[in-house]
Every structure is written in structure tokens, then in C-alpha cells.
CHARMM internal coordinates of N, CA and C (Angstrom, degrees):
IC EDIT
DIST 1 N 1 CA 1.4434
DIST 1 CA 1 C 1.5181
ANGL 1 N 1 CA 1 C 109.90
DIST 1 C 2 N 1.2707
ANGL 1 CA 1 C 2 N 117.90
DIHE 1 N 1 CA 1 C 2 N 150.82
DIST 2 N 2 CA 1.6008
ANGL 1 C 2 N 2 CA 113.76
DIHE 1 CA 1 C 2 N 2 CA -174.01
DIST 2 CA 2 C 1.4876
ANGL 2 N 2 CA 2 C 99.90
DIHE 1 C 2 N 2 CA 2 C -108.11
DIST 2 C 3 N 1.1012
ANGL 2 CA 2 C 3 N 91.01
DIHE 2 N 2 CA 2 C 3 N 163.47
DIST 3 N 3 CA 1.9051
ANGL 2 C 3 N 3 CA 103.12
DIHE 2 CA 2 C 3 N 3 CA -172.57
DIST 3 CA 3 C 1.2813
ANGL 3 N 3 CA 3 C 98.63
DIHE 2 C 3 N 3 CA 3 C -94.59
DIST 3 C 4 N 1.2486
ANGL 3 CA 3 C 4 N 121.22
DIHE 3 N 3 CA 3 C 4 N 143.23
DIST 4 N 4 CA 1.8907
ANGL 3 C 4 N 4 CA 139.40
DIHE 3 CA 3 C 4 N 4 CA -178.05
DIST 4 CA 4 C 1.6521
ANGL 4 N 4 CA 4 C 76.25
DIHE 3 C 4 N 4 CA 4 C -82.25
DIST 4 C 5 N 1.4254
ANGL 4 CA 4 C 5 N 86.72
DIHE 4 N 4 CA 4 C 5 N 142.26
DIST 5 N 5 CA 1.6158
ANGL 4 C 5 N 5 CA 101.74
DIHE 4 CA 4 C 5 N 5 CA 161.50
DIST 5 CA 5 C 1.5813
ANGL 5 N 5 CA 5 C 103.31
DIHE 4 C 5 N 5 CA 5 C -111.68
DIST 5 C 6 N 1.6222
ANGL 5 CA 5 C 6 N 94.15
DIHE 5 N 5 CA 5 C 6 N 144.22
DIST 6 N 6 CA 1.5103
ANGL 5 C 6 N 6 CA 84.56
DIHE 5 CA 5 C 6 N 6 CA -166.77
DIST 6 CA 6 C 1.8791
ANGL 6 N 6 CA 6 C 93.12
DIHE 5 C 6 N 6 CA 6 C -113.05
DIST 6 C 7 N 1.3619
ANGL 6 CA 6 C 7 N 128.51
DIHE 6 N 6 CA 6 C 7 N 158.26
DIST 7 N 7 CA 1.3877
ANGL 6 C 7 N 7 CA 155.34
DIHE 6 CA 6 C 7 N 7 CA 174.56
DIST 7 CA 7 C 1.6495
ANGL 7 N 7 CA 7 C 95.30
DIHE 6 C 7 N 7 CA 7 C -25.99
DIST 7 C 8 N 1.3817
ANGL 7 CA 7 C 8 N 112.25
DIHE 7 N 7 CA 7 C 8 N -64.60
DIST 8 N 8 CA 1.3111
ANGL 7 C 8 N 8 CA 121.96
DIHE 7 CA 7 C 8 N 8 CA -147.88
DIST 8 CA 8 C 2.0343
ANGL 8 N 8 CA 8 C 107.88
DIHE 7 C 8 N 8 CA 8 C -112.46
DIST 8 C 9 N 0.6455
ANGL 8 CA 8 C 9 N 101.09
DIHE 8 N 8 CA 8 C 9 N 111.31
DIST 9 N 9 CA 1.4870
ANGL 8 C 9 N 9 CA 106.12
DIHE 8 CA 8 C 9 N 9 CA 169.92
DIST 9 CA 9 C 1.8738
ANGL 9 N 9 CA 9 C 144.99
DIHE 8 C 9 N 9 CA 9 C -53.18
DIST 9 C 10 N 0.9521
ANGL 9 CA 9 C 10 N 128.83
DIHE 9 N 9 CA 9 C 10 N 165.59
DIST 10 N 10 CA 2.1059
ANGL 9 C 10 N 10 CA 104.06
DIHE 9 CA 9 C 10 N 10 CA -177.08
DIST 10 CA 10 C 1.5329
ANGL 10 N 10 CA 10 C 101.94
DIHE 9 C 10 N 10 CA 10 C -48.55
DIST 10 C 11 N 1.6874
ANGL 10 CA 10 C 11 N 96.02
DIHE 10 N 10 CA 10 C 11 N -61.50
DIST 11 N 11 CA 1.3787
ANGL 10 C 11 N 11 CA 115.78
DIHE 10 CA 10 C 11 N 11 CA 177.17
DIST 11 CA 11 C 1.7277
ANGL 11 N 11 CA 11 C 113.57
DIHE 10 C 11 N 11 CA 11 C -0.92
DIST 11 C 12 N 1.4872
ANGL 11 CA 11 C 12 N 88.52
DIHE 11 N 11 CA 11 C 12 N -92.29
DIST 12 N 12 CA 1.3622
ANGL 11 C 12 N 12 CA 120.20
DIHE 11 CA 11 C 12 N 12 CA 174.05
DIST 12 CA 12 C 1.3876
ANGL 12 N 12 CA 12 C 118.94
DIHE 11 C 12 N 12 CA 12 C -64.08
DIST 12 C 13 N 1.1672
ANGL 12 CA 12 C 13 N 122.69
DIHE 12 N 12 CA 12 C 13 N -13.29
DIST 13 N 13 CA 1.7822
ANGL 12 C 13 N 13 CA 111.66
DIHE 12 CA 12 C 13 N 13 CA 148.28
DIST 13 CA 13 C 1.0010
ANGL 13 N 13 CA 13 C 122.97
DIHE 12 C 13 N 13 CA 13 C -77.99
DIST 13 C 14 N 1.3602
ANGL 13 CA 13 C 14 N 132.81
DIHE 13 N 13 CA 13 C 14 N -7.49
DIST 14 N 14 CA 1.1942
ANGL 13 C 14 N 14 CA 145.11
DIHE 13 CA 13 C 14 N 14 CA -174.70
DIST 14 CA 14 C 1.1763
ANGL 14 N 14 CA 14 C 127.24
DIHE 13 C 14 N 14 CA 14 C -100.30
DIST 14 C 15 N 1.2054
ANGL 14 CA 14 C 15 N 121.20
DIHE 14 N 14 CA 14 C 15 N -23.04
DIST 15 N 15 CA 1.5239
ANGL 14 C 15 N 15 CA 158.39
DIHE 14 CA 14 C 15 N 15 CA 165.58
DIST 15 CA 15 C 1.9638
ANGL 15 N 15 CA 15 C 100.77
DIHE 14 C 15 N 15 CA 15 C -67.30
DIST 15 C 16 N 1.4107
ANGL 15 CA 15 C 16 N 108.25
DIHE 15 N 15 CA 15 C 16 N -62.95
DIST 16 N 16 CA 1.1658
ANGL 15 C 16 N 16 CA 117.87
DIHE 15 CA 15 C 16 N 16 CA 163.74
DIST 16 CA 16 C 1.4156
ANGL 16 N 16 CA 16 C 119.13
DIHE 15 C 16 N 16 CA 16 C -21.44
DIST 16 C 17 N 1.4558
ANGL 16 CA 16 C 17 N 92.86
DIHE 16 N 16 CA 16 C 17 N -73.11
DIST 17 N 17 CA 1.6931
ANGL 16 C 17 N 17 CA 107.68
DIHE 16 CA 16 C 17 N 17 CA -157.12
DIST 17 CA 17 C 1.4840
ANGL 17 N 17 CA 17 C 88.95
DIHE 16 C 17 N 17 CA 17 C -67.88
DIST 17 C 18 N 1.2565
ANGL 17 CA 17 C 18 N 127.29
DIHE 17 N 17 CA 17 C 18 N -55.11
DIST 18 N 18 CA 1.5544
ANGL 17 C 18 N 18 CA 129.55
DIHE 17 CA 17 C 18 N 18 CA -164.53
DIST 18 CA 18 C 1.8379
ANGL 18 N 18 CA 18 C 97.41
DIHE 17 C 18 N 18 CA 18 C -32.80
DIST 18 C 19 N 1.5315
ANGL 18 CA 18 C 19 N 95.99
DIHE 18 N 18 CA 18 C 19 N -81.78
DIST 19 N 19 CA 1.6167
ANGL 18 C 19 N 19 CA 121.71
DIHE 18 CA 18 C 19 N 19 CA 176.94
DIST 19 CA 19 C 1.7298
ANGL 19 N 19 CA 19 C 113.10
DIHE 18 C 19 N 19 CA 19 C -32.65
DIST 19 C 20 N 1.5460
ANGL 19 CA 19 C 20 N 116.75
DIHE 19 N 19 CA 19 C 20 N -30.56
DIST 20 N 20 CA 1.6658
ANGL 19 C 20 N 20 CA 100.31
DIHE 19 CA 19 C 20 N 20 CA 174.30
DIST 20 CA 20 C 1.7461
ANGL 20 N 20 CA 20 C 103.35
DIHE 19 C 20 N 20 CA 20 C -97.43
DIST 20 C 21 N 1.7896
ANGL 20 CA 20 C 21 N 112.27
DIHE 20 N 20 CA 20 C 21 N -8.66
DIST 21 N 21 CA 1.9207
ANGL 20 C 21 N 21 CA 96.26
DIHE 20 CA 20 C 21 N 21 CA 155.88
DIST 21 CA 21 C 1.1950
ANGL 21 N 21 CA 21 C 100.78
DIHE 20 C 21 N 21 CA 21 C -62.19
DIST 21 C 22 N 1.1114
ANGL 21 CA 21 C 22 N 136.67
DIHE 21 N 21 CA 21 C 22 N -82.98
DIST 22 N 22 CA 1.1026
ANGL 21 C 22 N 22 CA 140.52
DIHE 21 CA 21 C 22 N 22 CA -161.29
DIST 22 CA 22 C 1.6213
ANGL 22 N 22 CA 22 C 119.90
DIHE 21 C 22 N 22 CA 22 C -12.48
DIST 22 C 23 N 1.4348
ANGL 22 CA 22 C 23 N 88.05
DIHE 22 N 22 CA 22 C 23 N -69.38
DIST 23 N 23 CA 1.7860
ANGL 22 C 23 N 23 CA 98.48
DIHE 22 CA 22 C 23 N 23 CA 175.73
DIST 23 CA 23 C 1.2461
ANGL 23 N 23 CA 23 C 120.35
DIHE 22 C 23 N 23 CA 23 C -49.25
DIST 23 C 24 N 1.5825
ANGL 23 CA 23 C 24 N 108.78
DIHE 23 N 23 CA 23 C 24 N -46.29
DIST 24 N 24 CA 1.4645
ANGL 23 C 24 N 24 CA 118.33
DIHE 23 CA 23 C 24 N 24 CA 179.18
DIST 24 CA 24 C 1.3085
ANGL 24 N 24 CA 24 C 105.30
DIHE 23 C 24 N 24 CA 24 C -56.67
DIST 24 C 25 N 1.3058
ANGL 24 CA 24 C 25 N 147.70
DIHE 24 N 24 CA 24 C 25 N -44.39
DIST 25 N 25 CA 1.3377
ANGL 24 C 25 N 25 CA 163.11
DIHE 24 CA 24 C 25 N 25 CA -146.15
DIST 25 CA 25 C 1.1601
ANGL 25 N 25 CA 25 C 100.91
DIHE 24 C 25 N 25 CA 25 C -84.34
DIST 25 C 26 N 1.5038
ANGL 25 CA 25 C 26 N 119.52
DIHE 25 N 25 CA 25 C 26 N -44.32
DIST 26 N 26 CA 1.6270
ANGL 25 C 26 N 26 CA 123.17
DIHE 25 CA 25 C 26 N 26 CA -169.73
DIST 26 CA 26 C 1.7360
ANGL 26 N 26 CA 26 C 105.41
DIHE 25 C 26 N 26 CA 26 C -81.85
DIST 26 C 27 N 1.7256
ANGL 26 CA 26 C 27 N 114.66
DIHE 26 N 26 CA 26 C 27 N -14.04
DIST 27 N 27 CA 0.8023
ANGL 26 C 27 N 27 CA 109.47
DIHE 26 CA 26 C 27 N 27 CA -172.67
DIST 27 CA 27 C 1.4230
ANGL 27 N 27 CA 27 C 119.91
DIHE 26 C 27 N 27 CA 27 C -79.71
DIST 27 C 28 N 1.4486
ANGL 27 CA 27 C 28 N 89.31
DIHE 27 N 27 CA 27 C 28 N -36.37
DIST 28 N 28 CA 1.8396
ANGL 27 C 28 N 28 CA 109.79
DIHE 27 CA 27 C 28 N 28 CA 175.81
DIST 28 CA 28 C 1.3176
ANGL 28 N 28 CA 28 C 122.03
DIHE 27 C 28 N 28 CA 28 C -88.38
DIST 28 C 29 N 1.5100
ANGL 28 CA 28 C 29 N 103.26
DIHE 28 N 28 CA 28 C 29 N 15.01
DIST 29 N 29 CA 1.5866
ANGL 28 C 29 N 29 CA 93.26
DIHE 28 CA 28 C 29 N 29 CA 173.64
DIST 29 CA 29 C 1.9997
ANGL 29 N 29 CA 29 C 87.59
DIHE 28 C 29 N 29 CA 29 C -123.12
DIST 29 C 30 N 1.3989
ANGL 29 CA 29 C 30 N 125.64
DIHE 29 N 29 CA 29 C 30 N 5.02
DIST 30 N 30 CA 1.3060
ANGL 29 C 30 N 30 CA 124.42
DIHE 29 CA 29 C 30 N 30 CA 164.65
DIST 30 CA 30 C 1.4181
ANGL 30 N 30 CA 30 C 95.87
DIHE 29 C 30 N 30 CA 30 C -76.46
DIST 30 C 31 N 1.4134
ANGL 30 CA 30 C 31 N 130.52
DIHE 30 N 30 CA 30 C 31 N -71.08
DIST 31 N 31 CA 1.5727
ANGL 30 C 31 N 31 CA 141.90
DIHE 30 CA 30 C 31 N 31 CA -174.76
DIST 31 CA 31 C 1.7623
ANGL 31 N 31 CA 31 C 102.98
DIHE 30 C 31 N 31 CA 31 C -39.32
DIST 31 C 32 N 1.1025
ANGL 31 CA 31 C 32 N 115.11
DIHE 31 N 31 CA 31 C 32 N -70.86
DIST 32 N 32 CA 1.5411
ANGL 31 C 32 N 32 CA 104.96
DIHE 31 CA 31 C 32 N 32 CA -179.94
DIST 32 CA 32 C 1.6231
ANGL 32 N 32 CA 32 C 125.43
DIHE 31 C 32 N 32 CA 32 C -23.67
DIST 32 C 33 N 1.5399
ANGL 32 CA 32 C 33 N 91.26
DIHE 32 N 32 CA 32 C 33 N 144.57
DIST 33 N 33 CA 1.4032
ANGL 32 C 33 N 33 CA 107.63
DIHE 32 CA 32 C 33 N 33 CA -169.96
DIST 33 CA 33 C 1.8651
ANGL 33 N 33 CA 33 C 117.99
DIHE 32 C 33 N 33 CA 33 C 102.36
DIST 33 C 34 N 1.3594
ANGL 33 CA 33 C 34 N 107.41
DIHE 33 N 33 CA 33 C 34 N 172.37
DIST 34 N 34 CA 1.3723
ANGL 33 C 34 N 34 CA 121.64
DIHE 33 CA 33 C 34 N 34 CA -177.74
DIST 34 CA 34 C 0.9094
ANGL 34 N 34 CA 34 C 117.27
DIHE 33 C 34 N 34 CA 34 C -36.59
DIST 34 C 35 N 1.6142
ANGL 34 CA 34 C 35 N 146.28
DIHE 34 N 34 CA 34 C 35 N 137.46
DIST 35 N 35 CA 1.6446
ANGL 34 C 35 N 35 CA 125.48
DIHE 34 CA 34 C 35 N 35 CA 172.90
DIST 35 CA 35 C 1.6548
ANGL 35 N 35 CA 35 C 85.63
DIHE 34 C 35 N 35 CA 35 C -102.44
DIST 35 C 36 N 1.6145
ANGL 35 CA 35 C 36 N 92.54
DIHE 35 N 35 CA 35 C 36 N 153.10
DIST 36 N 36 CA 1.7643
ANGL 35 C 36 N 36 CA 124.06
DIHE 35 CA 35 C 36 N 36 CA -177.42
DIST 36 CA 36 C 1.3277
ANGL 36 N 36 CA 36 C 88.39
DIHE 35 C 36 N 36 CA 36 C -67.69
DIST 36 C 37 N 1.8024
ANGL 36 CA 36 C 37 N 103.15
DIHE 36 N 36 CA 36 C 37 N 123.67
DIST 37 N 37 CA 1.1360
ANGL 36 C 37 N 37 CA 107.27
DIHE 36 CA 36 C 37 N 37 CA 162.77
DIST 37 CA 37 C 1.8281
ANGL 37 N 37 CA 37 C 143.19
DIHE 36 C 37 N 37 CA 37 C -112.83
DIST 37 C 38 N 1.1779
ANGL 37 CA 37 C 38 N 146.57
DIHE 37 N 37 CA 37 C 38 N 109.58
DIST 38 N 38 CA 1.3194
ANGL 37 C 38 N 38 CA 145.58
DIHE 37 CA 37 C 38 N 38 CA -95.55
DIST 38 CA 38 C 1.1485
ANGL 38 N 38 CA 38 C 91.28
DIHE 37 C 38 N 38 CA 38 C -81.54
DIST 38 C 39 N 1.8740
ANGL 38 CA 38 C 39 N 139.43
DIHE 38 N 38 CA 38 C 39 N -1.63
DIST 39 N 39 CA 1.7559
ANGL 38 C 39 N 39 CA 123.68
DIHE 38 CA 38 C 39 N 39 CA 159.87
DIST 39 CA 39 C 1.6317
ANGL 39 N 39 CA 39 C 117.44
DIHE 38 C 39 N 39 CA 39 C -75.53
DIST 39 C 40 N 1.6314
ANGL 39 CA 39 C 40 N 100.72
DIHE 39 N 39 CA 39 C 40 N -12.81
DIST 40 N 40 CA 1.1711
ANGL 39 C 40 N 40 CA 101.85
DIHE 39 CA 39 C 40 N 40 CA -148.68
DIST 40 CA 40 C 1.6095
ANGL 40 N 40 CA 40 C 111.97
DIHE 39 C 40 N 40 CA 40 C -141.45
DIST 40 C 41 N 1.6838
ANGL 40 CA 40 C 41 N 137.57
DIHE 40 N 40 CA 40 C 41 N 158.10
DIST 41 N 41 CA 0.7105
ANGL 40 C 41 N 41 CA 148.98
DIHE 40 CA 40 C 41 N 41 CA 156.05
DIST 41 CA 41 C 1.9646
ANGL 41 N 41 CA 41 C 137.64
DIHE 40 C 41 N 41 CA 41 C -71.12
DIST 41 C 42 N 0.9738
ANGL 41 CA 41 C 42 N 100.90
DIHE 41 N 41 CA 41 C 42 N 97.59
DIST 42 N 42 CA 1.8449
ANGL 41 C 42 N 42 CA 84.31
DIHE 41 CA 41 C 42 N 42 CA -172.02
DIST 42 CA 42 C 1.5822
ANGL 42 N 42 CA 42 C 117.06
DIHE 41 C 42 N 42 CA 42 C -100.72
DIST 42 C 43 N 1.3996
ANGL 42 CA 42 C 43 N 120.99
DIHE 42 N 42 CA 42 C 43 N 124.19
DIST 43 N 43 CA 1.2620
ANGL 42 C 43 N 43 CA 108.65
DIHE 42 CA 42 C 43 N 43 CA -152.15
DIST 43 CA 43 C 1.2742
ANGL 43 N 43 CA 43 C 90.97
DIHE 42 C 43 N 43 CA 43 C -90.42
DIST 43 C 44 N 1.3171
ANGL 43 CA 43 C 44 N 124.82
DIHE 43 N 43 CA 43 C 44 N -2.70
DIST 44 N 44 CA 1.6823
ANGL 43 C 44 N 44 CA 124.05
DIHE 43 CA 43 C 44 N 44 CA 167.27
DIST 44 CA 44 C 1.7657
ANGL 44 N 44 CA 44 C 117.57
DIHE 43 C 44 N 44 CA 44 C -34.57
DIST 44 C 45 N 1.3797
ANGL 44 CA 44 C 45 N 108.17
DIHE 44 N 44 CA 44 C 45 N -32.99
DIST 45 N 45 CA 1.5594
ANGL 44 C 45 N 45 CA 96.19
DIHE 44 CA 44 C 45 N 45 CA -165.03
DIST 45 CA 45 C 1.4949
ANGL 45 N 45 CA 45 C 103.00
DIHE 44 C 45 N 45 CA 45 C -93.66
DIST 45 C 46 N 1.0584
ANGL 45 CA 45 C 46 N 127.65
DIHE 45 N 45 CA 45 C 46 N 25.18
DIST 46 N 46 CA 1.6535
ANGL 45 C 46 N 46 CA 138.98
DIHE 45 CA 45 C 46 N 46 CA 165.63
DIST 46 CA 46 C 1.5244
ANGL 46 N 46 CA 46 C 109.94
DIHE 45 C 46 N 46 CA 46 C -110.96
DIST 46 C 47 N 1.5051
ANGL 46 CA 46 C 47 N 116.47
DIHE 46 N 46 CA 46 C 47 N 28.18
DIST 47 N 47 CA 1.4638
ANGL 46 C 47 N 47 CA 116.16
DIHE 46 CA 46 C 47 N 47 CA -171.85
DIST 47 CA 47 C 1.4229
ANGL 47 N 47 CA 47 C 100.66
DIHE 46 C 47 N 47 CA 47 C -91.78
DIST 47 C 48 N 1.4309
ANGL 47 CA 47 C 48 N 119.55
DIHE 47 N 47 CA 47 C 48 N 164.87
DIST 48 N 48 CA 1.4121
ANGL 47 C 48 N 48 CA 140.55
DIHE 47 CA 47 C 48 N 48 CA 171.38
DIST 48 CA 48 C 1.2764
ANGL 48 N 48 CA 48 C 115.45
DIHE 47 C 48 N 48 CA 48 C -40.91
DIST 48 C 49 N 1.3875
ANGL 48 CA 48 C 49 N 108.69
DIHE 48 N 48 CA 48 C 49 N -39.59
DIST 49 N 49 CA 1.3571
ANGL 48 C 49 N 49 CA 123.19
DIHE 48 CA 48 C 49 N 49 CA -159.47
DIST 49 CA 49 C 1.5494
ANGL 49 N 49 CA 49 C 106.16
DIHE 48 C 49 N 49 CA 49 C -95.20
DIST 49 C 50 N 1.0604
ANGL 49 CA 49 C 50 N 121.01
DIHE 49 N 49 CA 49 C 50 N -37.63
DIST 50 N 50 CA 1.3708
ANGL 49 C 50 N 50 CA 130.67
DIHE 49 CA 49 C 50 N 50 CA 164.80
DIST 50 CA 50 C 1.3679
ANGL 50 N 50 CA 50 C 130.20
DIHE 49 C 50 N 50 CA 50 C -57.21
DIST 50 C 51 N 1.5353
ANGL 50 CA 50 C 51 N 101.15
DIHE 50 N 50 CA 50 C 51 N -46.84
DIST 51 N 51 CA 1.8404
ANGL 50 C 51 N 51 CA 116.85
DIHE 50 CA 50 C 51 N 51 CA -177.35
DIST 51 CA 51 C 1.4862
ANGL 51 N 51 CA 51 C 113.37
DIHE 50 C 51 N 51 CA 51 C -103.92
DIST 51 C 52 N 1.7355
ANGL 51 CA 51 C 52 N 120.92
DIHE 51 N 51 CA 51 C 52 N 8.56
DIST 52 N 52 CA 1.2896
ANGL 51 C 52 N 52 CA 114.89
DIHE 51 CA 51 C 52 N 52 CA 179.86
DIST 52 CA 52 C 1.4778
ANGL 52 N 52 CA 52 C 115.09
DIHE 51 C 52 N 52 CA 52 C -139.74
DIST 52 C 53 N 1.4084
ANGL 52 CA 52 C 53 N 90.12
DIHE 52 N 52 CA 52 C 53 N -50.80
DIST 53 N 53 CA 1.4472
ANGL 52 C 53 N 53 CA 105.33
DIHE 52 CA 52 C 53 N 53 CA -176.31
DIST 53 CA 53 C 1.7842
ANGL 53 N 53 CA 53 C 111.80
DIHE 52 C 53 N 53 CA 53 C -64.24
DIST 53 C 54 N 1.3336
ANGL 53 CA 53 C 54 N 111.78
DIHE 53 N 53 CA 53 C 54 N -62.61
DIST 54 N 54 CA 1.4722
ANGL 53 C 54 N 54 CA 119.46
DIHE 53 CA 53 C 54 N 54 CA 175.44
DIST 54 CA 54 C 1.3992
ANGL 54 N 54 CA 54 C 110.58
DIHE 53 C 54 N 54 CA 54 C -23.41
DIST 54 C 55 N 1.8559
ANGL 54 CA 54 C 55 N 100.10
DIHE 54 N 54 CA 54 C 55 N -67.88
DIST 55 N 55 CA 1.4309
ANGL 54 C 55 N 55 CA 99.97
DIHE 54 CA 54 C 55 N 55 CA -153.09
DIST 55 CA 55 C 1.6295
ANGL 55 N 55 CA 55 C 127.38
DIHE 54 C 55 N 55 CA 55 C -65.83
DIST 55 C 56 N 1.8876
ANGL 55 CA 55 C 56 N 94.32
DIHE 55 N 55 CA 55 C 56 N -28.96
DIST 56 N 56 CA 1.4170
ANGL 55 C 56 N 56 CA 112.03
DIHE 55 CA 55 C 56 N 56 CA 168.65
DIST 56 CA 56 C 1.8173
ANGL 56 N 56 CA 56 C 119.53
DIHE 55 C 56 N 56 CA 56 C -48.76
DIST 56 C 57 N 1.6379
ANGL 56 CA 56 C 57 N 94.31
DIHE 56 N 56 CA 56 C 57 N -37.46
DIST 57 N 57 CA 1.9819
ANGL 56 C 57 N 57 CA 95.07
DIHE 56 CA 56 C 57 N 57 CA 179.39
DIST 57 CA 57 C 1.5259
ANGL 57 N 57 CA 57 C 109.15
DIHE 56 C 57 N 57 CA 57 C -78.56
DIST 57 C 58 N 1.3447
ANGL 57 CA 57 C 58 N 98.14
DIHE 57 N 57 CA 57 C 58 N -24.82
DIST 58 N 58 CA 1.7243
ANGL 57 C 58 N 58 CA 98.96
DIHE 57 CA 57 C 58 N 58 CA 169.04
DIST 58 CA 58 C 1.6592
ANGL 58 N 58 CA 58 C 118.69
DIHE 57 C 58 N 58 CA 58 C -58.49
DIST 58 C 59 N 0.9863
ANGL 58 CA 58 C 59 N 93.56
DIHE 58 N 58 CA 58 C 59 N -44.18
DIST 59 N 59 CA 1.6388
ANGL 58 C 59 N 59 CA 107.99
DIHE 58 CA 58 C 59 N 59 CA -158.36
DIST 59 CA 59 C 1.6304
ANGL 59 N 59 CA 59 C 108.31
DIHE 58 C 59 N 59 CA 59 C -72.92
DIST 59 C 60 N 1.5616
ANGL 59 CA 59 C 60 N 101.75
DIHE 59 N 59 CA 59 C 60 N -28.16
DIST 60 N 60 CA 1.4771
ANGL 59 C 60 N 60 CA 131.83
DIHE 59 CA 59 C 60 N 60 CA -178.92
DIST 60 CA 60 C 1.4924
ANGL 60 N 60 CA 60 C 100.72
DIHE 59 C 60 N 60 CA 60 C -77.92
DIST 60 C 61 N 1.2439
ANGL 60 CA 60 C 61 N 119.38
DIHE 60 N 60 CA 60 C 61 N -26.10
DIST 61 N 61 CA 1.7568
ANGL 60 C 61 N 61 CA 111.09
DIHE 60 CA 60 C 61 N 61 CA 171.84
DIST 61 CA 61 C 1.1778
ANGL 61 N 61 CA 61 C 126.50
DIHE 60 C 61 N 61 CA 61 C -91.43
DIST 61 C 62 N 1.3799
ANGL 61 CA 61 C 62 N 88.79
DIHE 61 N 61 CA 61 C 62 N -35.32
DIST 62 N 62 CA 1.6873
ANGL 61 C 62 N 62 CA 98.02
DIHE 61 CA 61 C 62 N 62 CA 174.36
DIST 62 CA 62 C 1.6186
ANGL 62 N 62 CA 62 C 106.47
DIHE 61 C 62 N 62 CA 62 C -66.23
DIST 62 C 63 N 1.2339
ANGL 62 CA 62 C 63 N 120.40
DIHE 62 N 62 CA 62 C 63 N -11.86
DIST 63 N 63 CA 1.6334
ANGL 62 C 63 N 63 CA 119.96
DIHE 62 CA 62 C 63 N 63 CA 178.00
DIST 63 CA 63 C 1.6834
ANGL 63 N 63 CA 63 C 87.28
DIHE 62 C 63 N 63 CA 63 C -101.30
DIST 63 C 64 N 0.7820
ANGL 63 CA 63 C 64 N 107.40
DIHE 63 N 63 CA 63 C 64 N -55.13
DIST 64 N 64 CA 1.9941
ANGL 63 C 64 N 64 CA 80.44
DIHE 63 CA 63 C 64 N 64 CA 176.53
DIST 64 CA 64 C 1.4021
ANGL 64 N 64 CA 64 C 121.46
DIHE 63 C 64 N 64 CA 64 C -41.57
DIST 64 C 65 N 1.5315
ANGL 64 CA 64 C 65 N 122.06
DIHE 64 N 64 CA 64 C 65 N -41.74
DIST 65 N 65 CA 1.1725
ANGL 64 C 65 N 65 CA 123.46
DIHE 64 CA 64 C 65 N 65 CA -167.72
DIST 65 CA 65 C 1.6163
ANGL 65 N 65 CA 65 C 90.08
DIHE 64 C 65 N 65 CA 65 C -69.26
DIST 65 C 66 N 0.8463
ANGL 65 CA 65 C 66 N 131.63
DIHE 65 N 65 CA 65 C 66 N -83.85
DIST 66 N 66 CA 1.6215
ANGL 65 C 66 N 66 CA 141.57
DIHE 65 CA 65 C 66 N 66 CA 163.43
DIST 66 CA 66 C 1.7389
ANGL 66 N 66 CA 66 C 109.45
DIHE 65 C 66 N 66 CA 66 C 6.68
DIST 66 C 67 N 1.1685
ANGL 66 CA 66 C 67 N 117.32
DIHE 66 N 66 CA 66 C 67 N -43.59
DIST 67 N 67 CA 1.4594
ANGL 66 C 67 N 67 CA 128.05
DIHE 66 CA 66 C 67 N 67 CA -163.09
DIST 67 CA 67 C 1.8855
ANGL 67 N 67 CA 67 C 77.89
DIHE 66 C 67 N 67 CA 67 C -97.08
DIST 67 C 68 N 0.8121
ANGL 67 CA 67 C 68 N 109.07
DIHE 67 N 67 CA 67 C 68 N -74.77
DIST 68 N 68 CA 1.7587
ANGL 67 C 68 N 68 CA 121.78
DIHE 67 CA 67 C 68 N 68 CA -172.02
DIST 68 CA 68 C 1.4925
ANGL 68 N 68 CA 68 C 102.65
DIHE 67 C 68 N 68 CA 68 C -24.02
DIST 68 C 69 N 1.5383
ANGL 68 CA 68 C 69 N 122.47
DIHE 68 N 68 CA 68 C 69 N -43.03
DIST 69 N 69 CA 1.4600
ANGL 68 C 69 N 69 CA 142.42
DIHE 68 CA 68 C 69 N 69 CA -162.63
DIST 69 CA 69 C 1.8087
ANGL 69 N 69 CA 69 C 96.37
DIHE 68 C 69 N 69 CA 69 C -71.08
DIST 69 C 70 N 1.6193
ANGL 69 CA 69 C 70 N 112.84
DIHE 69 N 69 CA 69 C 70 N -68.62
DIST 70 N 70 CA 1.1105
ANGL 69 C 70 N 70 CA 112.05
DIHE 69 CA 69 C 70 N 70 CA -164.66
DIST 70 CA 70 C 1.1421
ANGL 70 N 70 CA 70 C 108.43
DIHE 69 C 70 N 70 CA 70 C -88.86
DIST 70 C 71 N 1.3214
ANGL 70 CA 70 C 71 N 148.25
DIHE 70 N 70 CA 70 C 71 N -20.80
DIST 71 N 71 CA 1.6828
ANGL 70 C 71 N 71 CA 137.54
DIHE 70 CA 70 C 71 N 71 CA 163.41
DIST 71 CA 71 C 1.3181
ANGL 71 N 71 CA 71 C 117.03
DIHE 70 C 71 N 71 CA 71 C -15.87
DIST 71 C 72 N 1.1304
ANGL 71 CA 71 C 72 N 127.32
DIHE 71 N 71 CA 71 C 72 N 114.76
DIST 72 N 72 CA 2.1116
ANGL 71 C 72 N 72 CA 125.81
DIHE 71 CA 71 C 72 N 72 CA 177.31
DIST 72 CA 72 C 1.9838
ANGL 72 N 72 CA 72 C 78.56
DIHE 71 C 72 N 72 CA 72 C -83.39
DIST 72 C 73 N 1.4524
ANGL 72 CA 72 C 73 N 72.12
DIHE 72 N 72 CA 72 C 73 N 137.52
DIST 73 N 73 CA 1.4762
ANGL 72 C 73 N 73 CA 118.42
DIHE 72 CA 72 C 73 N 73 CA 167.78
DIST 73 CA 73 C 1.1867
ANGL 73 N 73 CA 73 C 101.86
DIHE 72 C 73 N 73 CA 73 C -57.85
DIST 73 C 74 N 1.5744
ANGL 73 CA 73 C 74 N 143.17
DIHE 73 N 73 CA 73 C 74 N 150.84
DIST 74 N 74 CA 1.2033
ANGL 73 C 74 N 74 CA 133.96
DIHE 73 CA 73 C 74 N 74 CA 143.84
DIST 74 CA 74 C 1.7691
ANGL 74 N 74 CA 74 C 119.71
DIHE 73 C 74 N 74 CA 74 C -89.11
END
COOR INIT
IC SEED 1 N 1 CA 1 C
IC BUILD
């Protein structure tokens, strides 16, 4: 019987999975912290970490996935 070759390689499944921690990671370190509460103002969600840092690890996975996509298989 012959083996299906499949699109994507270990490599590049692996690359995958890495690249959607990542994202997930950037997501939960945007979400962290106090949630705004409806008496009150929290100037927490204008933090460094929220408006810079997050989006950069996001943006950094979504380019992994990207790299992950076009890699030839060996």
C-alpha cells in the first residue's frame, strides 16, 4: 500500500502547534489583570503590557504560522 503524502510535514506541524501557543499566550497575557468595573475606571487596561507587549507576540505567531505554512517538507 502506498503512503498518502500529506501537504504539511512533522517539521511544519510542529511549527504550527508552537505558533498557535504563542498566539494563545499573547492573548492571555493581553486579558490579564483587573476587569473594568461598571462604578469605576481602571487605568490598568492602558498598561505596557497590554498595548505593546501582547500584540507584538501575537503578531510574532501569526508570522510563525506564516513561516510554518510555506516551509517544503523534507
Amino acid at each position: 500500500m502506498d503512503k498518502k503524502r500529506l501537504a504539511f510535514g512533522k517539521e511544519n506541524f510542529i511549527l504550527l502547534f508552537i505558533s498557535i501557543i504563542v498566539i494563545v499566550i499573547g492573548f492571555i497575557v493581553m486579558a490579564e489583570g483587573k476587569f473594568s468595573e461598571e462604578t469605576g475606571f481602571d487605568p490598568s487596561i492602558f498598561s505596557t503590557r497590554r498595548i505593546l507587549i501582547a500584540p507584538v507576540i501575537i503578531i510574532s505567531g501569526f508570522g510563525l504560522v506564516i513561516c510554518a505554512i510555506l516551509k517544503k517538507p523534507k
